[in-house]
matplotlib code that plots the C-alpha trace (Angstrom):
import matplotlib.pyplot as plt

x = [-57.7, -58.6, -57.5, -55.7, -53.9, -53.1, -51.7, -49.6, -48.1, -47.2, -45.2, -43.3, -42.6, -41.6, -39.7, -37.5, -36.7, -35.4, -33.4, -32.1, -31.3, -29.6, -27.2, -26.7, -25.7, -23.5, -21.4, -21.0, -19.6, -17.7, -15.1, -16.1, -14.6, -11.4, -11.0, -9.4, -7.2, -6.3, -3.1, -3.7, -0.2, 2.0, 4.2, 7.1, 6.6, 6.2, 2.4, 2.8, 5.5, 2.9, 0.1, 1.6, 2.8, -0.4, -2.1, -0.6, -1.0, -5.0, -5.4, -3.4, -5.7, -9.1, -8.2, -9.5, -7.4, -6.2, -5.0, -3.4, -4.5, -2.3, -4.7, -2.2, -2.5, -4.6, -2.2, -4.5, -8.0, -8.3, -8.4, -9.6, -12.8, -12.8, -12.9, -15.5, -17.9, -17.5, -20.5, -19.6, -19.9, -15.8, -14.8, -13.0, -10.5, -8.2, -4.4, -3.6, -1.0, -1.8, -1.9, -5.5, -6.3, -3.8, -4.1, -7.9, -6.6, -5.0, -6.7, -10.9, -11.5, -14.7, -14.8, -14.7, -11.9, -13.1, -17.3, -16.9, -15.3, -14.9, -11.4, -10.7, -7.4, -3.5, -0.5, 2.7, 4.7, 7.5, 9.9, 11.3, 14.7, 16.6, 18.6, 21.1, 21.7, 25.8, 26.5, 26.3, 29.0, 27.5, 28.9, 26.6, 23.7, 25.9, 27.6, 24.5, 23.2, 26.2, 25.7, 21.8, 22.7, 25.7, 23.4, 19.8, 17.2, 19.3, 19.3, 16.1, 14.4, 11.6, 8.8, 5.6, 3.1, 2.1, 1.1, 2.3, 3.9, 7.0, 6.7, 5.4, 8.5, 10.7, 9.0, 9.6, 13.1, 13.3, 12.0, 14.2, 17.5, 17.0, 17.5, 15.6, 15.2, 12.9, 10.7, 9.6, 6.5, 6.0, 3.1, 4.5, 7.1, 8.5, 9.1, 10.6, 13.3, 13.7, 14.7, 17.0, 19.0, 19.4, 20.8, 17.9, 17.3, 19.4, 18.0, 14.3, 12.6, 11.4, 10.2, 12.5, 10.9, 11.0, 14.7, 16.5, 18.0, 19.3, 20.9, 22.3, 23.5, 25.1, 22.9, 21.5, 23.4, 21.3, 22.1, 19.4, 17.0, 13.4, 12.4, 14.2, 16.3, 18.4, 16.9, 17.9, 18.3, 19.9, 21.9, 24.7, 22.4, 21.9, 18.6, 18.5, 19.0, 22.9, 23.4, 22.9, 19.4, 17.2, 14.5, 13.4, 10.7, 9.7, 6.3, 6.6, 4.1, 1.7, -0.3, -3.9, -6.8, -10.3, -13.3, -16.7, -18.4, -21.5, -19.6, -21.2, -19.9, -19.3, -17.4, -15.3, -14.7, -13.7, -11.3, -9.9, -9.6, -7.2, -5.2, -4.6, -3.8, -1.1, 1.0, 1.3, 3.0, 6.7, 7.3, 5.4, 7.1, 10.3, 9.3, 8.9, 11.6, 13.8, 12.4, 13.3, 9.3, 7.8, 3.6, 1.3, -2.1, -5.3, -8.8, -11.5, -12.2, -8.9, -7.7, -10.8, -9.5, -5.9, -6.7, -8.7, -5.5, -3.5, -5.6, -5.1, -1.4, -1.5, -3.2, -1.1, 2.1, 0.4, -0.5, 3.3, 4.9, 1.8, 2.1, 0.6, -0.4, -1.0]
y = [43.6, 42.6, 44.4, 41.2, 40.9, 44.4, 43.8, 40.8, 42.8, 46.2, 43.9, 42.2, 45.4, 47.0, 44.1, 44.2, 47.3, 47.0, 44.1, 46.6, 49.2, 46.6, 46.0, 49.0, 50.1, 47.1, 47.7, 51.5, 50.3, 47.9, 46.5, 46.0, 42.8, 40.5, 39.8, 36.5, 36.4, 33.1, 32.0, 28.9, 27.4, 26.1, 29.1, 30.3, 31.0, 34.3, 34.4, 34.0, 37.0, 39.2, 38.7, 39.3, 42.6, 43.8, 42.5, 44.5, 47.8, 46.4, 46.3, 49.9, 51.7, 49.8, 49.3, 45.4, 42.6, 41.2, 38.1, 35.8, 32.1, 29.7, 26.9, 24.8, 21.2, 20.1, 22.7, 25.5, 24.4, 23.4, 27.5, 28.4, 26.4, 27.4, 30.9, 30.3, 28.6, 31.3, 34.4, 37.1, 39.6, 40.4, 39.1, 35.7, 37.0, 35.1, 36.1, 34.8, 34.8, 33.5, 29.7, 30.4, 30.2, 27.7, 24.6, 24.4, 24.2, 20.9, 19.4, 19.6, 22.3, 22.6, 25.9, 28.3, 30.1, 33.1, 32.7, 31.8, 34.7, 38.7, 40.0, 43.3, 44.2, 43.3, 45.2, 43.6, 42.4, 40.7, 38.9, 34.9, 34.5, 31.1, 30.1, 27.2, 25.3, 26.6, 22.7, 23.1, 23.3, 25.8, 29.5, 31.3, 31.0, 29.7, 27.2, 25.8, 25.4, 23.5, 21.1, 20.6, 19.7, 17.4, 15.2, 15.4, 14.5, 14.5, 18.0, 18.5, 21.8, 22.0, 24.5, 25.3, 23.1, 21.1, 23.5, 26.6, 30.0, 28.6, 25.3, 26.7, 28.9, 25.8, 24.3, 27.6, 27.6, 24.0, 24.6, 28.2, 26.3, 23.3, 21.0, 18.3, 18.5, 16.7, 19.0, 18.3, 20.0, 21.0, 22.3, 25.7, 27.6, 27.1, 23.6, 24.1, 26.1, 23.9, 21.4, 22.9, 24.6, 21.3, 19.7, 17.4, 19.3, 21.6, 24.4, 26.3, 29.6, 31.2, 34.8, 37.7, 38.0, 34.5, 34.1, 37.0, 36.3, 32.8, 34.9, 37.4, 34.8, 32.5, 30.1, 29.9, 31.5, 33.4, 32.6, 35.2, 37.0, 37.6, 41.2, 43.9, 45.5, 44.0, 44.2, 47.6, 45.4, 42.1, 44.4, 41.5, 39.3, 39.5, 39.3, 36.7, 38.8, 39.6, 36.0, 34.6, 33.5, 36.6, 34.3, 33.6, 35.5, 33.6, 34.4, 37.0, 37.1, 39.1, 39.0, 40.5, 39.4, 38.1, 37.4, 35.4, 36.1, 38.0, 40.7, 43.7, 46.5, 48.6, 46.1, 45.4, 49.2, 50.0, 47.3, 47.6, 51.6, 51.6, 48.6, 51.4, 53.9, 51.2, 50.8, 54.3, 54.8, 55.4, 52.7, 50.2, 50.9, 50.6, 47.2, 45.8, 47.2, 45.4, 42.3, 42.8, 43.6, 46.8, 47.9, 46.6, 48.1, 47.3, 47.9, 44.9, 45.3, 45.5, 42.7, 41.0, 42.2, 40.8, 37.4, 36.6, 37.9, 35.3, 32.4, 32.5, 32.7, 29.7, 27.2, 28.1, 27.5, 24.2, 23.0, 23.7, 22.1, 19.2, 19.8, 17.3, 17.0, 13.9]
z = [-50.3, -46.5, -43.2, -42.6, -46.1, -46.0, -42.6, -43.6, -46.7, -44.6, -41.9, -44.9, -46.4, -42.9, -42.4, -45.7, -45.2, -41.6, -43.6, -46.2, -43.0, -41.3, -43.9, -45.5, -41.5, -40.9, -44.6, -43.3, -39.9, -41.7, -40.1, -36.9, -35.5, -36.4, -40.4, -41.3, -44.1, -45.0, -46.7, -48.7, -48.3, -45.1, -43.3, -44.5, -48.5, -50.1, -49.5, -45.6, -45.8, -48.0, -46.1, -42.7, -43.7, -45.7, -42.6, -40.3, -42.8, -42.4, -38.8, -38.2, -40.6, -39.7, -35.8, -36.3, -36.3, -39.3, -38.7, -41.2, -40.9, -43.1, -44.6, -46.6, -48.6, -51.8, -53.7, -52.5, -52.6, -48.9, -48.6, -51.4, -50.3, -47.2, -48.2, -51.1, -48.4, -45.8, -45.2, -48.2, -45.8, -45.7, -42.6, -44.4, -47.2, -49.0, -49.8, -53.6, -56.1, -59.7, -58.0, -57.5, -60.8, -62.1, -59.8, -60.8, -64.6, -63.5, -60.5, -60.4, -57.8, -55.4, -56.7, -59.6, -59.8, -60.3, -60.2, -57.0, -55.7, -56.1, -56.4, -54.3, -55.0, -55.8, -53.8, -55.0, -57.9, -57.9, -60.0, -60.1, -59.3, -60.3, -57.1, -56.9, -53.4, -52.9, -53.6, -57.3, -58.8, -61.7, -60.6, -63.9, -65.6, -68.3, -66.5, -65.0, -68.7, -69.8, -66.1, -67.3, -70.5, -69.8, -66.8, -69.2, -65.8, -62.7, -61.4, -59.3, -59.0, -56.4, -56.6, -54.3, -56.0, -58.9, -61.7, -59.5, -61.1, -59.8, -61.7, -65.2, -64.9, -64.7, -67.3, -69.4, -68.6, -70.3, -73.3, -73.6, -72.5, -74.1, -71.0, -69.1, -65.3, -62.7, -61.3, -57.5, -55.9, -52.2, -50.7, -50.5, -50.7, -47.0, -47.7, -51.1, -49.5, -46.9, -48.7, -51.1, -48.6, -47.0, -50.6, -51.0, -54.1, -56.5, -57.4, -57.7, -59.5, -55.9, -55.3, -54.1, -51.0, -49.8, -50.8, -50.4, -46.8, -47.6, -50.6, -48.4, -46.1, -48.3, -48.2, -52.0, -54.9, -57.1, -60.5, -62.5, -62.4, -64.4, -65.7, -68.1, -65.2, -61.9, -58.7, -56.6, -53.9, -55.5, -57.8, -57.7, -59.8, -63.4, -65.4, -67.6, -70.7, -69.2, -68.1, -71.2, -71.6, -73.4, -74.7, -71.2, -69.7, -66.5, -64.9, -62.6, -59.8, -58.0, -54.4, -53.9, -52.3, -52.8, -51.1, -51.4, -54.5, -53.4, -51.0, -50.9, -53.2, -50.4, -48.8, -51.7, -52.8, -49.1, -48.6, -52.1, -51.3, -48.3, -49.7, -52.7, -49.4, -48.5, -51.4, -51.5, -47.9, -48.2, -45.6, -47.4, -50.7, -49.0, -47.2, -50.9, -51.8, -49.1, -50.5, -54.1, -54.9, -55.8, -55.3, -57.7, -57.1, -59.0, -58.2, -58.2, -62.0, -62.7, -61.3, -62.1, -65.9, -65.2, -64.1, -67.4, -69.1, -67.2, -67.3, -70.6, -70.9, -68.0, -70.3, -73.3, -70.9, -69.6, -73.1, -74.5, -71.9, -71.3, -67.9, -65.9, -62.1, -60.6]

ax = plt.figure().add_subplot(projection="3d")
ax.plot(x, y, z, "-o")
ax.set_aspect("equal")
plt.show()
């Protein structure tokens, strides 16, 4: 080998591992401007809620702004793309519920689900709650049964999307009760309850969180509730089981976030480690709590482990009730 080749191979080298220096510097110092975390759905649903709160947990312990940016329409994937597209370098996160990886089971995505990204971590888990705009006449799950059945098709029940958690739970509910109703997507959450307070539609399987003050305030009556115990802070409401209804388990849902596929390890482990810090504060727990949710922590693998689980209950779900989205 030559001066000159020698040369040519000891800058390259020198300058890989300035590369490598660089990096390895920037993940320690990680984070060290603003993090966006997007919210794939309009303001105003349980995922805007969520994400504002585990944003502000963020910023506190990292001293970087965590802001949340709601990126809503095409059932999700207008985020979802934006996040898969954006530098894996864990400044563009994404907040997700189990809609991430159903919509794509319906509607071709840009993306893969889950190839395309690297999950990081989950916080919360909370149950579905079947709510009834005050206008219906049905005071119990029992009653509301007996409505469905007598008028097969005309009570609507809106959800947040086509193919969401909130949808499949509806579907659920008709094959357990044995009625027919006319499901109606919004693009979110926000909208769904919009609408149904206003009597536009009848009724809807929302989250806890994102329904719990137009409960308190009279404006929806909560007719159930999903898991094996009442809610500590919608004791008032009875699980399924006591209202009548035990063979219905509705899909109960969890928040975490994701990044690019390709963050670095360090990134991943770091964010994933003080989101695990978070659920354990007393005033986060209580925050959940407040909102008839409790913390749900996994670590990336885990999660990672969880959504495979899912995705394969989703398509089982979809399949039973040919669930369509047009």
């Amino acid at each position: 080998m030559n001066r000159s080749s020698f040369a040519v191979l000891r800058t390259l080298s020198l300058g890989v591992s300035l590369a490598i220096a660089g990096s390895a510097a920037a993940q320690q110092d990680y984070p060290n401007k603003t993090i966006r975390l997007i919210a794939p759905n309009p303001p105003g649903g349980s995922t805007t809620i969520y994400g504002r709160l585990i944003g502000q947990k963020l910023t506190e312990a990292f001293g970087q702004q965590v802001i949340l940016d709601n990126r809503g329409g095409g059932n999700g994937l207008i985020g979802g793309e934006l996040v898969a597209k954006a530098p894996p370098d864990g400044y563009t996160l994404e907040q997700v519920s189990s809609t991430h990886y159903i919509t794509p089971l319906l509607i071709r995505a840009p993306y893969d689900p889950i190839k395309d990204f690297t999950t990081v971590a989950t916080y919360v888990r909370n149950e579905t709650v079947l709510v009834v705009n005050p206008g219906v006449p049905a005071k119990n799950l029992r009653e509301f049964i007996a409505l469905a059945k007598s008028k097969p098709g005309a009570l609507n029940y809106a959800s947040s999307g086509g193919g969401s958690p909130l949808h499949l739970s509806g579907a659920l509910f008709e094959q357990v009760a044995g009625v027919h109703m006319q499901h109606i997507p919004y693009k979110g959450g926000g909208p769904a309850l919009t609408d149904l307070i206003g009597g536009q539609v009848q009724l809807s399987f929302q989250t806890p969180v994102a329904s719990i003050g137009h409960i308190k305030g009279g404006r929806l009556r909560a007719l159930a509730i999903s898991g094996d115990k009442r809610s500590p802070s919608m004791s008032e409401v009875p699980t399924f089981a006591e209202a009548g209804l035990p063979g219905f388990t509705a899909l109960a849902g969890y928040q975490g976030i994701i990044a690019p596929a390709g963050t670095p390890a360090a990134i991943v482990n770091k964010l994933s480690a003080e989101i695990g810090k978070i659920v354990a504060m007393p005033d986060f727990i209580q925050k959940l709590a407040d909102q008839a949710a409790e913390p749900y922590y996994t670590k990336p693998e885990q999660f990672g482990a969880l959504v495979k689980e899912d995705t394969a209950r989703f398509i089982k779900v979809i399949k039973d009730a040919n669930i369509k989205v047009d």
